[in-house]
Phi, psi and omega in degrees: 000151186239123169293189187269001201248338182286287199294032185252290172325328190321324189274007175270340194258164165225126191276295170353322186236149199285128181283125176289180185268150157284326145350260184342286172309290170357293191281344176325116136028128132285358177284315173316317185300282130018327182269310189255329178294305147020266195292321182286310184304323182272358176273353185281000167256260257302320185296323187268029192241345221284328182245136351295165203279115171227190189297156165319307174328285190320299197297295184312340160299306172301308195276330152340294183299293184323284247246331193269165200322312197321292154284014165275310166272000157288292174312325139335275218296341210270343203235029193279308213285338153310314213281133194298204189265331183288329180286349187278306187293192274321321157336297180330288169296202234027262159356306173271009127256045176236125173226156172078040193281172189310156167263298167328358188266176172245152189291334197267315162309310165318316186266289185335304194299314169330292225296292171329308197251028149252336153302305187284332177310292188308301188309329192284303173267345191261311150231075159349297180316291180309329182301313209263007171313295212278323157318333182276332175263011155322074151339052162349133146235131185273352167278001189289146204020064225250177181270107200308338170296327205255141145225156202237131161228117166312111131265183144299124180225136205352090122099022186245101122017055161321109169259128138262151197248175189191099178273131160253159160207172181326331180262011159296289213271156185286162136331000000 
């Protein structure tokens, strides 16, 4: 039987494949960590950006604005005062793999984001639950490169972060 905390995971796990060892991960990179936190972290915008439904543009606009280094080390610094000691040595190796950045980034901005996608990478193989622990506490913002008719508002809904979209147009407003 599968629990409600399995099927929240389901689009993380692949049963097919062999769970590493805490070894295994150990010895990983951290530019490797970093490389699969990448990815878990932008499918984890893509899946909270999915609703309400819109153009292609708009998404690929939204999760842009989410994913790039900038707003990666802002959510960093937003998740520091949670993260166990084990979770900091990582960050730590993190950091100390990110070479080769971008020149517009600033080098510090550049290592927080490494640090961030070497985090969701290890958690992502070591424990899934904390990932999506740490993930829950992230502030989206969905209006960032958002289609400027639609706005979204945040509430709560049993402990999830909830947008309702609320499209205007010209013809809402009086004369």
């Amino acid at each position: 039987m599968i629990s409600n905390e399995q099927s929240l995971l389901d689009p993380f796990l692949l049963p097919q494949l062999a769970q590493p060892t805490a070894s295994d991960v150990q010895r990983l990179a951290p530019a490797a960590l970093a490389y699969l936190g990448d990815a878990v972290y932008e499918l984890f915008v893509r899946r909270c950006l999915l609703m309400p439904p819109k153009r292609s543009q708009v998404y690929h606009q939204q999760v842009v604005a989410q994913v790039r280094a900038e707003m990666q080390a802002q959510h960093l610094r937003s998740l520091l005062p949670y993260l166990t000691d084990t979770e900091h040595d990582i960050l730590k190796r993190g950091r100390n793999a990110a070479t080769n950045r971008p020149k517009r980034l600033d080098p510090e901005i550049y290592q927080q984001a490494t640090s961030l996608e070497a985090l969701m990478g290890y958690l992502y193989l070591t424990n899934a639950s904390r990932l999506l622990e740490l993930l829950s506490y992230l502030e989206l913002e969905p209006n960032s490169g958002r289609d400027p008719s639609i706005i979204l508002i945040p509430f709560n809904l049993n402990s999830f972060r909830v947008f309702v979209s609320i499209e205007l147009t010209l013809n809402d407003f009086p004369d």
